[in-house]
N, C-alpha and C positions, 0 to 999 in steps of 0.2 A: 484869155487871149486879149490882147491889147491892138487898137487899129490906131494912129494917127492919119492926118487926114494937112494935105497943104495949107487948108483954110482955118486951121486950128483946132477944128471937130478931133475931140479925143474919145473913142468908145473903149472901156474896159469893161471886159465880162471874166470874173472867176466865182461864180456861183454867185457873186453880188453881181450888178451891173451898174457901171460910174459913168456918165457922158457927161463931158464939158467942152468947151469952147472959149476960153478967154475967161472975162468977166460975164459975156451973155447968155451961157448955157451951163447950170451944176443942178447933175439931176443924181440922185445914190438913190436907188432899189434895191433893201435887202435880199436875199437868195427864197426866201421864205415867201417874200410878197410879190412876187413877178408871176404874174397870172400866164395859166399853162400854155396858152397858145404863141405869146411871146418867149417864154423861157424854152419852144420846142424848134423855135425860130431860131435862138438863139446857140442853141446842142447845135444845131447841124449848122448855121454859119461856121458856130466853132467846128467842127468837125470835115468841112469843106475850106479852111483858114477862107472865108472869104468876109474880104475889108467890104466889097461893096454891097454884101447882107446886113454887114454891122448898122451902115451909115442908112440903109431902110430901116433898119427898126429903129435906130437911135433917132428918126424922124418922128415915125407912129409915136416910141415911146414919148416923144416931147411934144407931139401935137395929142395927144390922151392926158396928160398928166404935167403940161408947162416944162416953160424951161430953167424952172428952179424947182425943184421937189426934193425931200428927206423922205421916205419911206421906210421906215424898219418897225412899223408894229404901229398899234392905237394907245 
């Protein structure tokens, strides 16, 4: 499921999760590495299509983890 968002906030979730924003926000979470209480957040966002779930977690996720991160493994 993809949200865009008026202010440029773009959340993509298909088993990976991509949030960006312009130049000020590029975060990629492989499907592997999204710790379970967000990835359950994310099922049922997706599962309820709701954009204004996305753009909560695409906050958590980038106040946890900044707003530039690569995560696919060590």
């Amino acid at each position: 499921m993809t949200c865009e968002f008026k202010d440029g906030l773009k959340v993509d979730y298909a088993g990976s999760l991509r949030i960006t924003k312009g130049e000020e926000v590029n975060v990629y979470v492989k499907e592997g590495f999204i710790p379970a209480t967000i990835r359950e957040d994310l099922e049922e966002a997706t599962r309820n299509a709701s954009c204004g779930d996305f753009r909560e977690i695409a906050r958590t996720v980038t106040d946890t983890v900044g707003k530039r991160a690569y995560i696919d493994g060590w």
